[in-house]
N, C-alpha and C positions, 0 to 999 in steps of 0.2 A: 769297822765302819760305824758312823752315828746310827743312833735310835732312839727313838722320841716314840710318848706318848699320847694316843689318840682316842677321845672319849666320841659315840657317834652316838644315833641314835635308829631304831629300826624303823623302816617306811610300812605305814599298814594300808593308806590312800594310794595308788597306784595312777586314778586316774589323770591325766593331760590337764585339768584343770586344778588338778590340788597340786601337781608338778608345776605348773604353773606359779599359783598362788605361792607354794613355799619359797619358788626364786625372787618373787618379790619382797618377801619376807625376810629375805637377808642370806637363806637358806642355802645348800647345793645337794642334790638329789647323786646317792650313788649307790652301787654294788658293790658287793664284797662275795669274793667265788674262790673256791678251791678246787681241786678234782674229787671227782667222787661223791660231793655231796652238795646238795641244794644252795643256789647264790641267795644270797640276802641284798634285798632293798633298804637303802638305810640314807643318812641325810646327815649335816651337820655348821654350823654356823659357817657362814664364809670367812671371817674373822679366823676361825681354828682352822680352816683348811691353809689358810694362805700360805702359811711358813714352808706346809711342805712341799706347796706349788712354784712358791718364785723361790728357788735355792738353786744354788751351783753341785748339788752333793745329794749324791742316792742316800736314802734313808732305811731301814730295818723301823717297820711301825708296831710300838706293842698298843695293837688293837681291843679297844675293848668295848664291846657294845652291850649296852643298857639292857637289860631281863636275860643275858647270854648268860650261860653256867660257866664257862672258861676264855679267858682272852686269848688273843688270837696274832700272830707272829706274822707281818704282810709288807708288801710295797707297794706304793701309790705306783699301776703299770700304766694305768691312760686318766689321758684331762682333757675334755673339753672344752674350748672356748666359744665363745659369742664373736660372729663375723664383724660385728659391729661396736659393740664395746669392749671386745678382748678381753670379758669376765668367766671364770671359770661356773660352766654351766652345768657339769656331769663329774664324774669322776668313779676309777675300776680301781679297787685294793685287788690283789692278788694275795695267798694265802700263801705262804712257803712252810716247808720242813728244815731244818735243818742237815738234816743225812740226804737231802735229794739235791740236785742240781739246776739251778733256774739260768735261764735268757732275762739279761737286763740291758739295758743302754746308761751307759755311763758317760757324764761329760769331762771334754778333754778341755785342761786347762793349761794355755799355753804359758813357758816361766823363763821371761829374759829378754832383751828386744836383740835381733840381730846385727850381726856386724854388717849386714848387705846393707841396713836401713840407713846408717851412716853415710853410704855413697847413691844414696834417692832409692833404691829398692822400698819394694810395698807387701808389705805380709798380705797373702794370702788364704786365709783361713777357710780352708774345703770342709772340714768333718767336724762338727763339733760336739759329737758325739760318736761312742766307739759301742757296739754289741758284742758283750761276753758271756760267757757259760761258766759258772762255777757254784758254788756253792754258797750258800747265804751268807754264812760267816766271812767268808774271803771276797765280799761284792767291796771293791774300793769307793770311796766316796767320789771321786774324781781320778782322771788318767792323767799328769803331769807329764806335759812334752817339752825339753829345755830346746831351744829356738838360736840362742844366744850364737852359738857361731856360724848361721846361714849366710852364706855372702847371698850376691844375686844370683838366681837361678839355682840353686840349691833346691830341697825341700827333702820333707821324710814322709816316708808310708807306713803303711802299717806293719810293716813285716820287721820294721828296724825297733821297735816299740818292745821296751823291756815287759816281759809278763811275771807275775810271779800267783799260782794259787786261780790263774784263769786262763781260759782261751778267750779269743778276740777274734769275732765270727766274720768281721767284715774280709772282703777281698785283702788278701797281702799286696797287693800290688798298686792300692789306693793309696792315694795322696793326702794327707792328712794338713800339713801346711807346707806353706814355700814360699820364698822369696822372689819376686816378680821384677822386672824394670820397669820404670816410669813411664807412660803413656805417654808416646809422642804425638807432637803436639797435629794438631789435624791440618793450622791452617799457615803456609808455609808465609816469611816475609817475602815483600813485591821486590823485584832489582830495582836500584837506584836508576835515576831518569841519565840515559846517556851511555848506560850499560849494556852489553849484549845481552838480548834476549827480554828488555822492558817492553812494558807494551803497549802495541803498536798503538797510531793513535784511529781513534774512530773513524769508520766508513760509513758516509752518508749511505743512507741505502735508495738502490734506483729507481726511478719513479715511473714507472710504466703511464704516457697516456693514452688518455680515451678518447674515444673517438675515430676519427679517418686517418689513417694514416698519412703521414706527409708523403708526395712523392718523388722520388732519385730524379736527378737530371737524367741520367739515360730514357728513364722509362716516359719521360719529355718528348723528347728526340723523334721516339720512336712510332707518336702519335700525331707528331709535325711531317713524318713521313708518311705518315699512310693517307691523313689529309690530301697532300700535295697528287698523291696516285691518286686522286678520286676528281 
């Protein structure tokens, strides 16, 4: 896999106002931790961090910080952002060995469009990212999934996914991408006027009045009669 060179520098201000001040500064405040021994506070232009933030490919960082006696072998494991301008505001090196075995998340880079897209199908891309276990030297840069002969409804998990030199920690039985049908449409066409089942035409609706009731000719009658008994 790639590896790139990383010059930092150590944080000796800790406090919320110098963390502060140095993000305005251009700066981005981080850690760097291993097991077994003390994390370091440390910082570095955002300009130098960037490269190894927006990439498509895990990196092996040869670390080196400023008054340290020996650089230091790591992977950038967590970043940060700003909810608001999606700038990176933090940032965790992780230290690795070579002879030990790390957990990393690797992105999956899909390669080829499929044959289902040809007949309206829609990639679905579930995972875009795979967690694996292996060893630092064997961390791939990217997990390449070929796509190319999904019709629709198709799709691959994780269990179908070639490994070589890692395990792949996610569920086997997750879905990683697939080929979907098109989204029917929600809103159906009206039948033509004259067709069964067009529709019907509007009903006035009834107009209840107010006031006294009008009265039935019976119930007339029935007060001419009782008159006349009187």
């Amino acid at each position: 896999m790639a590896s790139s060179n990383l010059v930092v520098k150590k944080r000796e201000d800790l406090s919320n106002s110098a963390t502060k001040q140095m993000r305005i500064n251009g700066s981005i405040p981080g850690v760097f931790y291993y097991k077994n021994t003390p994390s370091v506070p440390i910082y570095v232009k955002d300009t130098v961090l960037n490269p190894f933030v927006y990439t498509s490919e895990v990196r092996v960082i040869n670390l080196k910080i400023e008054g340290a006696d020996k650089p230091y072998k790591c992977i950038l494991k967590d970043i940060q952002f700003d909810p608001v301008s999606d700038k990176p505001i933090h940032f965790d090196l992780l230290g690795i060995s070579e002879d030990e075995k790390i957990k990393v998340e690797v992105p999956v880079q899909l390669v080829g469009t499929p044959a289902g897209v040809k007949e309206g199908g829609v990639v679905q891309h579930s995972l875009h990212e795979l967690e694996i276990e292996c060893l630092p030297g064997d961390i791939p840069a990217r997990i390449e999934v070929n796509i190319e002969s999904l019709m629709i409804g198709d799709g691959i998990r994780v269990n179908q996914i070639e490994t070589k030199n890692f395990v792949i920690l996610n569920s086997p039985d997750s879905t990683i991408v697939s080929v979907v049908p098109p989204a029917a449409e929600e809103v159906a066409a009206l039948p033509a006027e004259g067709e069964e089942g067009a529709a019907a035409e509007p009903v006035e609706p009834e107009v209840i009045a107010k006031g006294k009731k009008e009265e039935e000719p019976e119930e007339e009658e029935q007060k001419e009669e009782k008159k006349e008994k009187k």
